[in-house]
C-alpha positions in Angstrom: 19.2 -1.3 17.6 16.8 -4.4 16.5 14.1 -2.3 16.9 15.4 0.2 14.7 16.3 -2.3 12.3 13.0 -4.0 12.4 11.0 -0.5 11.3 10.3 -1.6 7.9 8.6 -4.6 8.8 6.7 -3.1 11.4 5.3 -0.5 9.2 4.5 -3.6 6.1 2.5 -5.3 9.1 0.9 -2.1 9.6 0.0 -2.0 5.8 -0.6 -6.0 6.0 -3.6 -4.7 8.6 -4.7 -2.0 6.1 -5.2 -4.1 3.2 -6.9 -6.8 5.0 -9.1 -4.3 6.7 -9.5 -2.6 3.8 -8.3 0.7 5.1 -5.3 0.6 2.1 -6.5 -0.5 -1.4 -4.6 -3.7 -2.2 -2.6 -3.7 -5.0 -0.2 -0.6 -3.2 2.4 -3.0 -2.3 5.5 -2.4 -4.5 4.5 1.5 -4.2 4.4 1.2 -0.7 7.7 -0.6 -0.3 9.4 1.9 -2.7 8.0 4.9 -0.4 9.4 3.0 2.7 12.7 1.9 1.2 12.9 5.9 0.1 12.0 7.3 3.1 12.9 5.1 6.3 15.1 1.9 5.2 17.7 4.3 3.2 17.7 7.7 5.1 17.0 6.5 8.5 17.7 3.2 9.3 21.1 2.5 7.6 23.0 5.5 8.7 21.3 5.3 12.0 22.7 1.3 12.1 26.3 2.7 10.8 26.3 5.5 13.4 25.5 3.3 16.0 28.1 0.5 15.4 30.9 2.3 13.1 31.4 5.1 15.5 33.0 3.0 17.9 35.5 1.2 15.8 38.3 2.9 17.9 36.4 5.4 20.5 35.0 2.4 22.5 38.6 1.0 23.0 39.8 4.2 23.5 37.0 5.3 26.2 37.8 1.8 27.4 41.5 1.5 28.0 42.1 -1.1 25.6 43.2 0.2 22.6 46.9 0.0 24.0 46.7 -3.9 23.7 45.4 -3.8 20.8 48.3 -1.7 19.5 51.0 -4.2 21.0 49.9 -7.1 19.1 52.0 -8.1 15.7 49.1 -6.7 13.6 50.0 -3.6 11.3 47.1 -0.1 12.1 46.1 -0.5 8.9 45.0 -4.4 8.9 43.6 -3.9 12.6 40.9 -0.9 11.4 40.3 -2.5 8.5 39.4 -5.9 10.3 37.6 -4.1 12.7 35.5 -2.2 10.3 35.0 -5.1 8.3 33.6 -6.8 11.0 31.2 -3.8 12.3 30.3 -3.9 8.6 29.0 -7.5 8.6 27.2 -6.7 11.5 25.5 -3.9 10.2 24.3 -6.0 7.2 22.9 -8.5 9.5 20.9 -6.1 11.0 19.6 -4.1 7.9 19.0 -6.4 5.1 17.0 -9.3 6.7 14.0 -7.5 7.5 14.3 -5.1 4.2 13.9 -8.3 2.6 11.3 -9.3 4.6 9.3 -5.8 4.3 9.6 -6.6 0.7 7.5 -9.5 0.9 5.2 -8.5 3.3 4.3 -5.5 1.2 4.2 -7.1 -2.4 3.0 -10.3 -1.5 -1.0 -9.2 -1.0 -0.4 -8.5 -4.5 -0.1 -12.3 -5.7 3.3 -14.0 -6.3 3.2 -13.2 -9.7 3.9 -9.6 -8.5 6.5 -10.4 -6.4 8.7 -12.3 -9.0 7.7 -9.2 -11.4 9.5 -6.8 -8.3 12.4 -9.0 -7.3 14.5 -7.9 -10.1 14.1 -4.3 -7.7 14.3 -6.2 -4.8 17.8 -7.4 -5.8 18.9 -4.1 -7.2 17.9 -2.3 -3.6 19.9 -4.7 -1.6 22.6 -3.6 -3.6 22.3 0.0 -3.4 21.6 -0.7 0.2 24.9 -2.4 0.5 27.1 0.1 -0.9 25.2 2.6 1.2 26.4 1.0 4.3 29.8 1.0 3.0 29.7 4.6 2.6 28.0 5.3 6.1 30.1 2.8 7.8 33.2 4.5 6.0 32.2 7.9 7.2 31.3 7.1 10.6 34.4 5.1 11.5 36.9 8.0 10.6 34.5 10.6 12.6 34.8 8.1 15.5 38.2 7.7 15.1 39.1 11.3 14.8 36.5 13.1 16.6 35.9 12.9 20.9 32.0 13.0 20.2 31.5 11.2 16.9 27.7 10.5 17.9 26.8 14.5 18.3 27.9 14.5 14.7 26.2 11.6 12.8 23.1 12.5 14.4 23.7 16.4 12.4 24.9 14.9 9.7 21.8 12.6 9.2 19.2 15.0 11.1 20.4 18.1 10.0 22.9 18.2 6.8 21.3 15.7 4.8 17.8 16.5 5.5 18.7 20.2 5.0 21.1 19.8 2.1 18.5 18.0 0.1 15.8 21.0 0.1 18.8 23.9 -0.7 19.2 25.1 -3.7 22.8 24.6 -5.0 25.5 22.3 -4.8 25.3 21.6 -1.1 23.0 18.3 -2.0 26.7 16.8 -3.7 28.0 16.4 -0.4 25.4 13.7 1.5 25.5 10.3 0.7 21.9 10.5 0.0 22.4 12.5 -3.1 24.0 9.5 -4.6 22.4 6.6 -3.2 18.8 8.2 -4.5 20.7 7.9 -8.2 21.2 4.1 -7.8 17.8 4.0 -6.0 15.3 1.8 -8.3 12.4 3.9 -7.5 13.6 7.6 -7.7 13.9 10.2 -5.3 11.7 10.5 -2.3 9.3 12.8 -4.2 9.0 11.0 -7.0 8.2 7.7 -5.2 5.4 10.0 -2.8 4.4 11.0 -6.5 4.5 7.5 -8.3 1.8 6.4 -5.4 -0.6 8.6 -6.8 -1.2 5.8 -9.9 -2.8 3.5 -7.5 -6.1 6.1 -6.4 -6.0 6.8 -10.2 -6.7 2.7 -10.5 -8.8 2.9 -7.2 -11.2 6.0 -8.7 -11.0 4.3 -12.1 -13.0 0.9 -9.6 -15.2 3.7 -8.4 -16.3 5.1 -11.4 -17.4 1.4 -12.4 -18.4 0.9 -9.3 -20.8 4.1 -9.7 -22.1 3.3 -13.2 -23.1 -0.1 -11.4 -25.3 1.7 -9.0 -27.1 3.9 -11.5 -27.7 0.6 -13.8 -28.9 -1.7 -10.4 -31.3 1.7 -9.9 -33.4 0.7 -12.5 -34.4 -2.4 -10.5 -37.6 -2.3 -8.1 -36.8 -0.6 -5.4 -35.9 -2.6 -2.4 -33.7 -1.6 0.8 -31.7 -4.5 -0.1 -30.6 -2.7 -3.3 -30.0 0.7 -1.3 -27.4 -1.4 1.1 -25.5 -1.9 -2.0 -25.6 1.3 -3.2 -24.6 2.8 0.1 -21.6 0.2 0.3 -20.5 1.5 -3.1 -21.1 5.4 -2.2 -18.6 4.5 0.9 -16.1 2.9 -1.4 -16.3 6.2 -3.6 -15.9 8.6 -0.3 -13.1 6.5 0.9 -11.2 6.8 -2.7 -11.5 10.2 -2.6 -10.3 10.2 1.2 -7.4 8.2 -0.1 -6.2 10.2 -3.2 -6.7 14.0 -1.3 -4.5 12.0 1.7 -1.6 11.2 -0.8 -1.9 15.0 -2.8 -1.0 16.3 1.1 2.0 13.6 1.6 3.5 14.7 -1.6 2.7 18.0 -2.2 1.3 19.8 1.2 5.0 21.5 1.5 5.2 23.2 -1.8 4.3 27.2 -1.6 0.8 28.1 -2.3 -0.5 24.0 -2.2 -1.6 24.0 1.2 -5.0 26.5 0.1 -5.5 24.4 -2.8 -6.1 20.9 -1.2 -7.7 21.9 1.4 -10.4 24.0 -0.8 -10.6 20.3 -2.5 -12.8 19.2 -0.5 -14.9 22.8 0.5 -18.3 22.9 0.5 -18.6 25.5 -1.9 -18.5 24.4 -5.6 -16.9 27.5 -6.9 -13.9 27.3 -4.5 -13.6 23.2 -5.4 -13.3 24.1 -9.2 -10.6 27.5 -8.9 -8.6 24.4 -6.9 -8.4 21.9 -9.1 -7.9 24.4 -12.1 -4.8 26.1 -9.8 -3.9 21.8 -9.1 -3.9 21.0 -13.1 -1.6 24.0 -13.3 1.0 22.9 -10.5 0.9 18.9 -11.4 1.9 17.1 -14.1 -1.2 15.6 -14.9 -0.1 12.2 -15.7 0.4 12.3 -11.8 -3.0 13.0 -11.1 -4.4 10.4 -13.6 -8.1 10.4 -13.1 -9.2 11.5 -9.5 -10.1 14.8 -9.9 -14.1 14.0 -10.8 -14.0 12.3 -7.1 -13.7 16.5 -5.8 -15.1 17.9 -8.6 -18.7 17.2 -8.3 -20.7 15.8 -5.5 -23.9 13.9 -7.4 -22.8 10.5 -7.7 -24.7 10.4 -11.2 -22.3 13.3 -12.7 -18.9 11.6 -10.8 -19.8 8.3 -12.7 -20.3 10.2 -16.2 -17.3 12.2 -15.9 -15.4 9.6 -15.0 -16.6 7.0 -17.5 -15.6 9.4 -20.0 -12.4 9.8 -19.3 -11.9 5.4 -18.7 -14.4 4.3 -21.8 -16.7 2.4 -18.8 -18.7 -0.3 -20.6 -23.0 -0.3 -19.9 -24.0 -3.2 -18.1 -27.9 -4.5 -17.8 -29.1 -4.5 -14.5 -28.9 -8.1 -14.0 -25.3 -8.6 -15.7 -24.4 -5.7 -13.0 -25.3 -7.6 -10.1 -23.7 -10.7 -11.6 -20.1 -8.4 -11.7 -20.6 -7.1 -8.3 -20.9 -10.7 -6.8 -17.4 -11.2 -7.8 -16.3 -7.4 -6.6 -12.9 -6.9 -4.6 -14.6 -5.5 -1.8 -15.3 -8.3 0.5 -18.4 -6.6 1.9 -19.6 -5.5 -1.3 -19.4 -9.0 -2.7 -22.0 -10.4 0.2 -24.3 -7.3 -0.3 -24.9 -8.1 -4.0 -25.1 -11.8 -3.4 -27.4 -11.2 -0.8 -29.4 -9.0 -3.7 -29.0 -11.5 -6.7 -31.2 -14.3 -3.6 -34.0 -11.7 -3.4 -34.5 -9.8 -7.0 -32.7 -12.7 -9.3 -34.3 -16.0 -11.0 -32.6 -19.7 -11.4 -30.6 -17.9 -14.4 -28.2 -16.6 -11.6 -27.7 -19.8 -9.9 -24.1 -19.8 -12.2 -22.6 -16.7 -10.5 -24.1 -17.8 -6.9 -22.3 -21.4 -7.4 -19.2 -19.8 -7.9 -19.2 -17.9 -4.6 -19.6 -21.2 -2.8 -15.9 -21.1 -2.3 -15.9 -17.1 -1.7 -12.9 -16.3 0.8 -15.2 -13.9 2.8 -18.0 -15.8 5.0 -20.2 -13.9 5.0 -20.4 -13.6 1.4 -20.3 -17.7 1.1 -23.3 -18.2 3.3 -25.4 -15.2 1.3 -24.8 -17.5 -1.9 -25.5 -20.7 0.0 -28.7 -19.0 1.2 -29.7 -17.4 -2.2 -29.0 -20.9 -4.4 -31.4 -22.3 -1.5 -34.1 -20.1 -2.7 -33.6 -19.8 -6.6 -31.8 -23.5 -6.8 -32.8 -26.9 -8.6 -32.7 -30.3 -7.9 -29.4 -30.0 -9.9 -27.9 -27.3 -6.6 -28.9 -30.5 -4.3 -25.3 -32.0 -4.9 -23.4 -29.1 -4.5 -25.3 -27.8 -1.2 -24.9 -31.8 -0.2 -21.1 -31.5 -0.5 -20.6 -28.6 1.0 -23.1 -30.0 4.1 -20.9 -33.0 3.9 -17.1 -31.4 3.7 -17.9 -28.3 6.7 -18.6 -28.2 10.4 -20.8 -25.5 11.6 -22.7 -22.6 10.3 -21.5 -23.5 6.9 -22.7 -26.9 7.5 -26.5 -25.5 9.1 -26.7 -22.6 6.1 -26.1 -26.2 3.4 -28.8 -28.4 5.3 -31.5 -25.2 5.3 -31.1 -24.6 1.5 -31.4 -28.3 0.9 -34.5 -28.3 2.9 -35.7 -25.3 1.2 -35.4 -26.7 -2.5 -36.9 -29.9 -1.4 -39.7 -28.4 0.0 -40.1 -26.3 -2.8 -40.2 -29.7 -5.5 
């Protein structure tokens, strides 16, 4: 049962690994926690808990032989299920909410802390759905194991089969799972509207790409160098990977309604015919406000078009070549960040020393020793101190990269 209970924080480590691989755009972390809390901590992993622990309140004394001392001591029924229950309850609790609360944080947190004190007003409010969701399971559970010889068989149908079955049926049947009313205190919605909720972040990540693309057609305009074409691959990835994103999270929420399967998969076809009659059925099927402003990413394939549609729909703001490369040094992507520093050494002048100085402290190493190698080429005897610091306070490659550039200005005096 710990390993049960541990499932949400194995899956935030798994999206801890994302983001820092940059497989997950970061900034998905209260989304992601509402999807998990939705979908695993509420409908799995609390009944499953209860079921485990509740249904033996009074089968396991029973199967055991023990129940008749219980029944002998000066303790009234009542008072002796309740205390027992009480006490599976507790337990429980112990299980679930220590690593809820700890998925919360490992999901939010990449986010900064500032998020996380946004979110724990939710955080709070789940706990205490959570809670009275226990209650109700552990409730249940305990009289099925108490009147029932196989009270597992049933809380395995009743959360496998009823629950799950009762929430896709048209009617009443829905008013008779626990689910139904936990997903009305439930911060976040109902499971398909948390799955549909998520789709705001690829709206922010293709909103990033569309910049990112109006970027590359403004560094285009710069003499030709395979330095610049590095960057503009690394950006091209970034857009294929958005678009990999949002068409991944159209399937998760939508692949299982009628007719939707033909359409996303015709998102991505070849044929540009087949992409458009899919999008136009997918504006017709969607509330558009869910779909935000990803569907230039399948419309067209020419990068060019992608950025104009797009920047028409966000308002993008038109950059000079060499105020492009200055934003792209301080870009989210890790990788992208070193690529354009790495440019700014080669094609830039001493005017760009300012935006190389302040990737001295860049997180990414690679992107900190492209700066200290590009001030070494386009620095001053004023970058002397700075480069002598940084030779001075670091061990290493940092430390071999500082003493080069300083030698390289020097020489250059």
């Amino acid at each position: 049962m710990g390993g049960l209970a541990a499932t949400p924080v194995l899956i935030a480590l798994i999206y801890r690994a994302a983001v820092l691989f940059e497989i997950a755009p970061q900034g998905t972390g209260f989304g992601v926690f509402a999807a998990l809390t939705a979908t695993v901590s509420f409908p799995f992993v609390a009944p499953m808990l209860s079921l485990f622990y509740a249904s033996g309140v009074t089968s396991d004394d029973v199967e055991a032989g023990t129940m008749r001392y219980l029944l002998t001591r000066p303790i009234a029924r009542p008072e002796l299920l309740a205390g027992r229950m009480l006490g599976m309850l507790m337990m429980v609790l112990f299980l679930f909410l220590p690593p809820f609360v700890i998925g919360f944080y490992l999901t939010v947190a990449p986010s900064g802390w500032q998020e996380v004190g946004t979110r724990f007003p939710a955080l709070l409010w789940d706990v205490m759905a959570g809670i009275l969701g226990l209650f109700a399971y552990n409730g249940l559970f305990s009289l099925t194991g108490t009147v029932l010889k196989r009270p597992l068989l049933f809380g395995l149908f009743f959360v496998f089969g009823w629950q799950a079955g009762a929430a896709i049926v048209p009617g009443t049947a829905r008013y008779l799972t626990i689910t139904h009313y936990l997903s009305s205190l439930f911060p976040h919605g109902s499971f398909q509207g948390t799955l549909a909720r998520l789709m705001g972040q690829p709206s922010l990540e293709a909103e990033e790409t569309y910049y990112d693309l109006v970027r590359v057609e403004a560094v285009s305009h710069l003499p030709d160098d395979p330095l610049l074409s590095l960057l503009r691959d690394s950006i091209i990835q970034r857009m294929e990977r958005a678009k990999r994103n949002a068409h991944q999270i159209l399937r998760s929420v939508f692949m299982g309604e009628p007719g939707m399967r033909l359409i996303l998969s015709n998102l991505n076809h070849p044929d540009r015919y087949l992409r458009s009659s899919a999008i136009e059925a997918l504006e017709v099927r969607v509330d558009p406000s869910v779909l935000g402003g990803i569907l230039p990413l399948f419309e067209h394939e020419n990068t060019c078009v992608i950025a104009e549609h797009g920047g028409s729909q966000f308002e993008l703001p038109t950059r000079s070549p060499r105020e492009v490369l200055a934003e792209l040094t301080r870009h989210r992507s890790p990788w992208v960040r070193a690529c354009a520093i790495y440019v700014v050494g080669w094609a830039g002048d001493i005017e760009d020393l300012e935006p190389l100085e302040d990737r001295l402290d860049d997180p990414y190493e690679l992107a900190r020793l492209n700066a200290i190698e590009a001030i070494g080429r386009l620095g001053n005897e004023e970058s002397l101190g700075r480069l002598a610091t940084l030779s001075s306070e670091n061990v290493g490659i940092v430390k071999t990269y500082a003493d080069a550039a300083m030698d390289e200005i020097r020489a250059r005096l």
